[in-house]
Biopython code that builds the backbone (N, CA, C, O; Angstrom):
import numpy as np
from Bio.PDB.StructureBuilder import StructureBuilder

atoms = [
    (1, "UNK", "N", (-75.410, -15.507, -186.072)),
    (1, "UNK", "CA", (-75.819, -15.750, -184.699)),
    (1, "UNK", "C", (-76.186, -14.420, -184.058)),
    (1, "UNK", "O", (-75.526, -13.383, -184.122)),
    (2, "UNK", "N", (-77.389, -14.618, -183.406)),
    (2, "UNK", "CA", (-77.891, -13.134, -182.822)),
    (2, "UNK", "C", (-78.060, -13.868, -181.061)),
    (2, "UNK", "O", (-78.407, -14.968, -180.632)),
    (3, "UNK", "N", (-77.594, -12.552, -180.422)),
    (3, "UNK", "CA", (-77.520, -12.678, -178.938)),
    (3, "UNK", "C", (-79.421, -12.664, -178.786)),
    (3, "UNK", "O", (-79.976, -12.186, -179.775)),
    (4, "UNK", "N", (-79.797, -12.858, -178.327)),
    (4, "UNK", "CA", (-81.191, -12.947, -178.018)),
    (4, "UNK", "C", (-81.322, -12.343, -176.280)),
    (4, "UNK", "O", (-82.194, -11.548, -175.931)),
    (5, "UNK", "N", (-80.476, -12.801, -175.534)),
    (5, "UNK", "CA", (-81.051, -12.556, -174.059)),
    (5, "UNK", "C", (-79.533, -12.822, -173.091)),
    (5, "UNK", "O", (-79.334, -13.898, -172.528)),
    (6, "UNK", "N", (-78.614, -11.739, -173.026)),
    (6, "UNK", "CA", (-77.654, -12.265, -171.974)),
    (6, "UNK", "C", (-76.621, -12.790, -173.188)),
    (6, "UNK", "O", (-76.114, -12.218, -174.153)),
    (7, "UNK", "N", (-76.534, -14.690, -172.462)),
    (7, "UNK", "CA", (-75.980, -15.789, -172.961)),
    (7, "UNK", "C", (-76.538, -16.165, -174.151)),
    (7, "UNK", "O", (-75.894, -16.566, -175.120)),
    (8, "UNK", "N", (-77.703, -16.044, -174.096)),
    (8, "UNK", "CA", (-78.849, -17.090, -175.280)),
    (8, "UNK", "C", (-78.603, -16.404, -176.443)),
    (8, "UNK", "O", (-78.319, -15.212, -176.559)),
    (9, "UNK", "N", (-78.715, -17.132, -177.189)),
    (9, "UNK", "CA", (-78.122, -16.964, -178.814)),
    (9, "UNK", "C", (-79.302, -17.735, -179.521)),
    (9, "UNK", "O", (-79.913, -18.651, -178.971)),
    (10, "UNK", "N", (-79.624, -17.165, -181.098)),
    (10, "UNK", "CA", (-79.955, -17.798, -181.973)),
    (10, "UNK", "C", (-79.232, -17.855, -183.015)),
    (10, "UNK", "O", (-78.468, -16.982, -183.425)),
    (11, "UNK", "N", (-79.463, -18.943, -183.501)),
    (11, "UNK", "CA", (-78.979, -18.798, -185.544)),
    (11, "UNK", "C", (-79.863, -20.047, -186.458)),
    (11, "UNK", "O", (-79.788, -21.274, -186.531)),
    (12, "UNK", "N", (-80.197, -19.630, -186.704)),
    (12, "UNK", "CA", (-80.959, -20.267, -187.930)),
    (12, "UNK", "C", (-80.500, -22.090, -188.525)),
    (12, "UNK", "O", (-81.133, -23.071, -188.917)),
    (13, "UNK", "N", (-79.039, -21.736, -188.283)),
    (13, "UNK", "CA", (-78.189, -23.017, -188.466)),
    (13, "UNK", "C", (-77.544, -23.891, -187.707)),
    (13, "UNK", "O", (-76.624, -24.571, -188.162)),
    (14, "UNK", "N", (-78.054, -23.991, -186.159)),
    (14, "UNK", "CA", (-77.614, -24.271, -185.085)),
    (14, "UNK", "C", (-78.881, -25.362, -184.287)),
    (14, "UNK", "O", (-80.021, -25.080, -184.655)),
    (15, "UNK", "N", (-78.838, -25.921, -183.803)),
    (15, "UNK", "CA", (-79.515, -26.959, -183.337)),
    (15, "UNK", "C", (-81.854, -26.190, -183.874)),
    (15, "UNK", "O", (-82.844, -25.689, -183.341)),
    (16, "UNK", "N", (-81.530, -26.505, -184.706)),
    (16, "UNK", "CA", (-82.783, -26.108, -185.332)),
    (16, "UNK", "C", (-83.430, -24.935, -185.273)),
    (16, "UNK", "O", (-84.623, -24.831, -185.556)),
    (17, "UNK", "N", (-82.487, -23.694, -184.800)),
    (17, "UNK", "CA", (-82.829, -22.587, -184.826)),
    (17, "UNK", "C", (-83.543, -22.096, -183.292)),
    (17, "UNK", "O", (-83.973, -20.987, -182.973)),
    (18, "UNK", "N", (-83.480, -23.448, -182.455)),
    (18, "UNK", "CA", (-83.625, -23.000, -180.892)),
    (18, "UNK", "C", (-82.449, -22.376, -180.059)),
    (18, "UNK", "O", (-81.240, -22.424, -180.283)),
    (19, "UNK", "N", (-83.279, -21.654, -178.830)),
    (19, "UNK", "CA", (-82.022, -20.950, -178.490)),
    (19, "UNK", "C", (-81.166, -21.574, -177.526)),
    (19, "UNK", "O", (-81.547, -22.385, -176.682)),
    (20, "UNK", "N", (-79.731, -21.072, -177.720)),
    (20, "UNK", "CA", (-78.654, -21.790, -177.342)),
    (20, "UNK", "C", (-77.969, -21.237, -176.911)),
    (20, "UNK", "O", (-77.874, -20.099, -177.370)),
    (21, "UNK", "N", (-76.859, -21.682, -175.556)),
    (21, "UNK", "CA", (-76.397, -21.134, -175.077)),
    (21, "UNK", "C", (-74.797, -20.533, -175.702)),
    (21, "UNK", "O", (-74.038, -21.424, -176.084)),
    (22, "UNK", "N", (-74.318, -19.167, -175.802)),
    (22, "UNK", "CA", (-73.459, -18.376, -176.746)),
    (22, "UNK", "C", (-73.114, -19.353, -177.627)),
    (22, "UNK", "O", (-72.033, -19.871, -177.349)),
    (23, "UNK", "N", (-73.813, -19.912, -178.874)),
    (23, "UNK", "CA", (-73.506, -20.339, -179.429)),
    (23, "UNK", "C", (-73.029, -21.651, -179.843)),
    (23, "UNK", "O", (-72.476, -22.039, -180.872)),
    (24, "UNK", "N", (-73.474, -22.364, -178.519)),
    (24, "UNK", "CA", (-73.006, -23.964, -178.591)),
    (24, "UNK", "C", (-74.110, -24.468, -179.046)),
    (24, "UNK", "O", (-75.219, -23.956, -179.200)),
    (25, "UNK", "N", (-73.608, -25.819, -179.308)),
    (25, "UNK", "CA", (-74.695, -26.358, -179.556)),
    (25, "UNK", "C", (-75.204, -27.371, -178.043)),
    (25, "UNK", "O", (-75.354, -28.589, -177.943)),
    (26, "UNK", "N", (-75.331, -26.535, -177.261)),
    (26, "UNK", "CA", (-76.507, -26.697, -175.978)),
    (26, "UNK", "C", (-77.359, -26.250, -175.825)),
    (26, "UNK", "O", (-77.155, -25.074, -175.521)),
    (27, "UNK", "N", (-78.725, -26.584, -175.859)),
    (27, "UNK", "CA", (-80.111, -25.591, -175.896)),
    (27, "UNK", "C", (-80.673, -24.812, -174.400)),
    (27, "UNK", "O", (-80.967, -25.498, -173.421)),
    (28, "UNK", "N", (-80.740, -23.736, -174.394)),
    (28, "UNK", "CA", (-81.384, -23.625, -172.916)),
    (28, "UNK", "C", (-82.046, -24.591, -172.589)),
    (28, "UNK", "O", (-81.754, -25.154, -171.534)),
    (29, "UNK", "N", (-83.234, -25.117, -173.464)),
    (29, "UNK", "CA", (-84.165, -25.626, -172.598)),
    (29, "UNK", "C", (-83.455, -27.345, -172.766)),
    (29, "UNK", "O", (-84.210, -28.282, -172.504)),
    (30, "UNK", "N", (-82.304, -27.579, -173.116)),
    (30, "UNK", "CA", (-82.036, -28.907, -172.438)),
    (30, "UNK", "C", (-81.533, -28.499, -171.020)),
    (30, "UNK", "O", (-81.566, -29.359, -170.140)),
    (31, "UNK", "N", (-81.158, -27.485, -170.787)),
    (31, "UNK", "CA", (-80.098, -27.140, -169.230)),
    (31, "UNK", "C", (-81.423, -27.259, -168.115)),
    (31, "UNK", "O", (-81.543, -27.989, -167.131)),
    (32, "UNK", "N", (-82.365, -26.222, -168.698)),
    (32, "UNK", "CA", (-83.923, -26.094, -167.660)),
    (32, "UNK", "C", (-84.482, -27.274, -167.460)),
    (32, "UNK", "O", (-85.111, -27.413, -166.411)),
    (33, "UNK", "N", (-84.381, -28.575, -168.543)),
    (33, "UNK", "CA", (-84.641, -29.855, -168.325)),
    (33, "UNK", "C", (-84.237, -30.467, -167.301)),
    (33, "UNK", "O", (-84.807, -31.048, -166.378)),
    (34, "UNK", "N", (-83.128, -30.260, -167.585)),
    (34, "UNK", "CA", (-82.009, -31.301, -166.335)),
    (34, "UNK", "C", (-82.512, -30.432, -165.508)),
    (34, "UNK", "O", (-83.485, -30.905, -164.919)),
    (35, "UNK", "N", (-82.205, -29.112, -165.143)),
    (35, "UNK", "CA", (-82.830, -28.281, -163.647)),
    (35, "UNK", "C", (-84.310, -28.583, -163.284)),
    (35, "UNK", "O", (-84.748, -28.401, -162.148)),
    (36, "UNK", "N", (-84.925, -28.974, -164.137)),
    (36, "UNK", "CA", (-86.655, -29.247, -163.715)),
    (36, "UNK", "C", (-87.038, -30.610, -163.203)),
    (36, "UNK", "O", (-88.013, -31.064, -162.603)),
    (37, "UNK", "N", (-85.391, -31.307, -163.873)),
    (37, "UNK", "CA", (-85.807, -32.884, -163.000)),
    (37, "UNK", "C", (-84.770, -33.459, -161.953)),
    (37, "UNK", "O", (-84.571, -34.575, -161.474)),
    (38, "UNK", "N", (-84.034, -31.855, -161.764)),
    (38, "UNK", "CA", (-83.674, -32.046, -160.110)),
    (38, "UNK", "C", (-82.257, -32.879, -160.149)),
    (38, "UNK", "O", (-81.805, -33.761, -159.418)),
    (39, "UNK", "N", (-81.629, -32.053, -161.607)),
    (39, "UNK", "CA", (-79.878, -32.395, -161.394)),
    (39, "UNK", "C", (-80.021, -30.706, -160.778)),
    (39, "UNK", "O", (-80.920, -29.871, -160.888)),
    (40, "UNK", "N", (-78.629, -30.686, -160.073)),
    (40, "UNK", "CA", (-77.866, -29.795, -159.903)),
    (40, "UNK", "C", (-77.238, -28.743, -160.761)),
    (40, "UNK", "O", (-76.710, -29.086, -161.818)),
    (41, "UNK", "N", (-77.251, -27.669, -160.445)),
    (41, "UNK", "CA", (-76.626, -26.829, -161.006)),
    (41, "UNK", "C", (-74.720, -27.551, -160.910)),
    (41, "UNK", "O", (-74.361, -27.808, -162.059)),
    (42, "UNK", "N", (-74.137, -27.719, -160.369)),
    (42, "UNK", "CA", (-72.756, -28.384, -160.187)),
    (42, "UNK", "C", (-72.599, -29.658, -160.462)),
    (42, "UNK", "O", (-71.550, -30.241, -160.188)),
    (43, "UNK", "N", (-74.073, -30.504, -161.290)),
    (43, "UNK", "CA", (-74.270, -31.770, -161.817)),
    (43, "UNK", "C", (-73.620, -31.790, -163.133)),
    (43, "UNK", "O", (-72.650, -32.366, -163.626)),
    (44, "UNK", "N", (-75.082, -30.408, -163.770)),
    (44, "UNK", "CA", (-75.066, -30.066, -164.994)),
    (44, "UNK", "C", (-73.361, -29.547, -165.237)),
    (44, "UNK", "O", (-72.776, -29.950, -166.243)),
    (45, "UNK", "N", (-72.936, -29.006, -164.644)),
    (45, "UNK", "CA", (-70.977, -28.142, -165.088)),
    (45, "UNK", "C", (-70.409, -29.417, -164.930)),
    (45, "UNK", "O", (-69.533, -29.568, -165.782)),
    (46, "UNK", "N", (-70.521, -30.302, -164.275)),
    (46, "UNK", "CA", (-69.504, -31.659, -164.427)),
    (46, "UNK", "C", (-70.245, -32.264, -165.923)),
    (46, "UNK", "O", (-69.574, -32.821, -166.792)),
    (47, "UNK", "N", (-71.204, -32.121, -165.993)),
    (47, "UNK", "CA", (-71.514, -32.726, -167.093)),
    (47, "UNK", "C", (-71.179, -31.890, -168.776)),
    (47, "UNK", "O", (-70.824, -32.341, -169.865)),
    (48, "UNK", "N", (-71.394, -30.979, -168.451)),
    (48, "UNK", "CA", (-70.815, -29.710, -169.648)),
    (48, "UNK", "C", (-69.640, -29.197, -169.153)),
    (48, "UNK", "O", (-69.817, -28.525, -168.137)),
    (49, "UNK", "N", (-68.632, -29.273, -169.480)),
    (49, "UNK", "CA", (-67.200, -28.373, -168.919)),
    (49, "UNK", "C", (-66.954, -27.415, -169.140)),
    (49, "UNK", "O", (-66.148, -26.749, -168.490)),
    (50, "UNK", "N", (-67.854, -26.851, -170.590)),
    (50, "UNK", "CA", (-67.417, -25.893, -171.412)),
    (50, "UNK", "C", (-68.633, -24.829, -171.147)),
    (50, "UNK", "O", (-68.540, -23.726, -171.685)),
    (51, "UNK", "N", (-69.833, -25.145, -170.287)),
    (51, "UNK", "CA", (-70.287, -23.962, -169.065)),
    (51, "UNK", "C", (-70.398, -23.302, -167.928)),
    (51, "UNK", "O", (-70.480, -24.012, -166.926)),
    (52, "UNK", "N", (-70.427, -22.101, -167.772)),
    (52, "UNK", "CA", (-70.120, -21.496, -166.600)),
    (52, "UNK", "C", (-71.478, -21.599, -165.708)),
    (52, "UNK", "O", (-72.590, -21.913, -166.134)),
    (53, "UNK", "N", (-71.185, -21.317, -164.589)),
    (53, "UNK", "CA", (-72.343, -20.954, -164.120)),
    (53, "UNK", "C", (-73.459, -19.998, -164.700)),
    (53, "UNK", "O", (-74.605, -20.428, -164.824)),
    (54, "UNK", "N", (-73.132, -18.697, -165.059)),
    (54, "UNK", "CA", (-74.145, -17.393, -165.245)),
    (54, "UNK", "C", (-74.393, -18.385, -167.148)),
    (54, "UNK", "O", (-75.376, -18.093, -167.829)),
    (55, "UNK", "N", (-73.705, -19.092, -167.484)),
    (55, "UNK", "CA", (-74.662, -19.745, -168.746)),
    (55, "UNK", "C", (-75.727, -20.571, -167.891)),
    (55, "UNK", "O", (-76.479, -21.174, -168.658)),
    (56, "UNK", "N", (-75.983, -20.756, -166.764)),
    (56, "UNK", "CA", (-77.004, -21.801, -166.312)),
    (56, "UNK", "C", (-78.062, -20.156, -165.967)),
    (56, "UNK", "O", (-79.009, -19.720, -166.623)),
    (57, "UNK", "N", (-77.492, -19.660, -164.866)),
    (57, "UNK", "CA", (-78.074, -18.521, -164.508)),
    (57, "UNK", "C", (-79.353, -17.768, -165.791)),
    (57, "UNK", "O", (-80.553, -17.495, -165.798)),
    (58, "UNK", "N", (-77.970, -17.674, -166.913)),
    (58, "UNK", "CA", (-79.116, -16.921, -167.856)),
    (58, "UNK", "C", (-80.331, -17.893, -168.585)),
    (58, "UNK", "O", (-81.298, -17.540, -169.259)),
    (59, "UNK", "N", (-79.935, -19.099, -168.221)),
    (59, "UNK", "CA", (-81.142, -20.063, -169.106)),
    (59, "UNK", "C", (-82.132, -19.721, -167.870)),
    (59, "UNK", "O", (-83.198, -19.200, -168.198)),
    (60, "UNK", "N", (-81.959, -19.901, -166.777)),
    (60, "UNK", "CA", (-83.189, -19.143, -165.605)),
    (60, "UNK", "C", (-84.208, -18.085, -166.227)),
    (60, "UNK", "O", (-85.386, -18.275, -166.528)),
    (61, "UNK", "N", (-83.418, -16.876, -166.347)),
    (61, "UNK", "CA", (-83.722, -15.784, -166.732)),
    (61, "UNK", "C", (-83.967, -15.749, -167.871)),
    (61, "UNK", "O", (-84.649, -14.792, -168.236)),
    (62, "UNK", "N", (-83.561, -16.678, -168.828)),
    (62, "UNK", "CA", (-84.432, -16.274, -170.133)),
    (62, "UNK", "C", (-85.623, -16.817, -169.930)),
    (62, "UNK", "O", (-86.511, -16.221, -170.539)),
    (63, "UNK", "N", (-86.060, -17.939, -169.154)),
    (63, "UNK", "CA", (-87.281, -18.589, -168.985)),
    (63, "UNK", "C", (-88.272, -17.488, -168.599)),
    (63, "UNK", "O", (-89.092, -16.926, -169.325)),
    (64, "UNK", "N", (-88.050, -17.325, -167.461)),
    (64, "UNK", "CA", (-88.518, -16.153, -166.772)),
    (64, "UNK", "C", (-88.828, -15.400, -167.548)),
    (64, "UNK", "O", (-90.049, -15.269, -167.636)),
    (65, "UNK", "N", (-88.270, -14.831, -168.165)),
    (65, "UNK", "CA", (-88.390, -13.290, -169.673)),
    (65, "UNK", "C", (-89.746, -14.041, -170.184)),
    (65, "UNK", "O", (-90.856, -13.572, -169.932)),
    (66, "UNK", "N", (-89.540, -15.378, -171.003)),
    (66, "UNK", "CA", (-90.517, -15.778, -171.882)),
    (66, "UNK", "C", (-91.896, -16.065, -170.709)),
    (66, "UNK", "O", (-92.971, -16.442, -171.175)),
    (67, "UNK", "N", (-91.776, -15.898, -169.525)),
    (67, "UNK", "CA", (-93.131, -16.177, -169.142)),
    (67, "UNK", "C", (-93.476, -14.859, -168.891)),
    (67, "UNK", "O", (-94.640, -14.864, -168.488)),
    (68, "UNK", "N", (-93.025, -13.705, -168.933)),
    (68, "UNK", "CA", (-93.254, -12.609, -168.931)),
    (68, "UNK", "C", (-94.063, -11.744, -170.287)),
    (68, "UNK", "O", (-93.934, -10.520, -170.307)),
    (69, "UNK", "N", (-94.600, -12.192, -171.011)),
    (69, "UNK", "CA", (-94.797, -12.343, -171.696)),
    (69, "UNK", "C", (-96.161, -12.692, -172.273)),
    (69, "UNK", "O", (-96.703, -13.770, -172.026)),
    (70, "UNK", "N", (-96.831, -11.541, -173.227)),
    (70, "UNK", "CA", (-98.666, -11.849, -173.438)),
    (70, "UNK", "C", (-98.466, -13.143, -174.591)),
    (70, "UNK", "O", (-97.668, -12.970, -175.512)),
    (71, "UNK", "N", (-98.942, -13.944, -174.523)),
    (71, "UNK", "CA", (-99.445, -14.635, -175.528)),
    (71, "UNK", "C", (-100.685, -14.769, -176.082)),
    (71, "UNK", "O", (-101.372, -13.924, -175.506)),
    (72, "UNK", "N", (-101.390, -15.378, -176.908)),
    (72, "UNK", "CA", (-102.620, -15.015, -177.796)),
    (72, "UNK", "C", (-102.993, -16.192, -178.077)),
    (72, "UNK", "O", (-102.137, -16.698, -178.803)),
    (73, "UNK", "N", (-103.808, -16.871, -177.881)),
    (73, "UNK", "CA", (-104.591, -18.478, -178.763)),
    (73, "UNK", "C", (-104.992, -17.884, -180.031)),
    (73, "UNK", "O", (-105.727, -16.912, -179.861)),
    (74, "UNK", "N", (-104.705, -18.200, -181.426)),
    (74, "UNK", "CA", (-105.782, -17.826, -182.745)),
    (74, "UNK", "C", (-106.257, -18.877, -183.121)),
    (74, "UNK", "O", (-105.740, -19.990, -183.214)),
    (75, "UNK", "N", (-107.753, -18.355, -183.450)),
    (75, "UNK", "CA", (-108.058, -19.714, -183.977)),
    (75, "UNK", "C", (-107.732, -20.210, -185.461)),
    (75, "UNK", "O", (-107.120, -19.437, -186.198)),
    (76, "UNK", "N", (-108.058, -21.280, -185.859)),
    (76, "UNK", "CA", (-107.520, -21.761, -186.850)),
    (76, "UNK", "C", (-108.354, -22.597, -187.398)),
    (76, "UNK", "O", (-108.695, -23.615, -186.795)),
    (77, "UNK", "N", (-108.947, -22.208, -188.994)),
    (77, "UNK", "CA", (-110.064, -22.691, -189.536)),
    (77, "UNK", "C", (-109.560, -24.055, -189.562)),
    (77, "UNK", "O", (-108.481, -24.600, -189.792)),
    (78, "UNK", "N", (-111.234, -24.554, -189.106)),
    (78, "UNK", "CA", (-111.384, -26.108, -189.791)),
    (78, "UNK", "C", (-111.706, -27.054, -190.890)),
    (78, "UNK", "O", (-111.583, -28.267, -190.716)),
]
sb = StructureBuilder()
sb.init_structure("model")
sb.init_model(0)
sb.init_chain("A")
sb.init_seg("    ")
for serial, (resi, resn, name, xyz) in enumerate(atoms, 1):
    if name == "N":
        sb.init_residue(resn, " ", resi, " ")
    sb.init_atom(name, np.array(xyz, "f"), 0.0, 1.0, " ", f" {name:<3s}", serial, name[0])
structure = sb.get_structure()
């Protein structure tokens, strides 16, 4: 397991190698889900017990990081 950002963790052997929060098997981007369709931050902790706040905090901020970020279209023969 490699720290990636903060909280966010990867490992290869963990919910398909997406990143997760220290190591659970909770994905950031299920937490940013629930936050994008307007649960609560104090929704989501009744619903996970076993996260803190700054694990919600850093799924923010890792988002943020990744839109920070150049990306590239290649094309791809037909």
């Amino acid at each position: 397991m490699e720290y990636i950002f903060e909280r966010i963790t990867l490992d290869a052997e963990l919910c398909d190698g997406k990143p997760t929060i220290r190591g659970l098997r909770i994905t950031a981007q299920t937490i940013l889900e629930y936050l994008f369709n307007g649960t609560t931050e104090e929704e989501i902790l009744e619903q996970y017990p076993i996260l803190e706040k700054a694990d919600i905090e850093a799924c923010k901020k890792f988002a943020l990081e990744m839109m920070n970020k150049n990306y590239r279209i290649k094309d791809v023969a037909a």
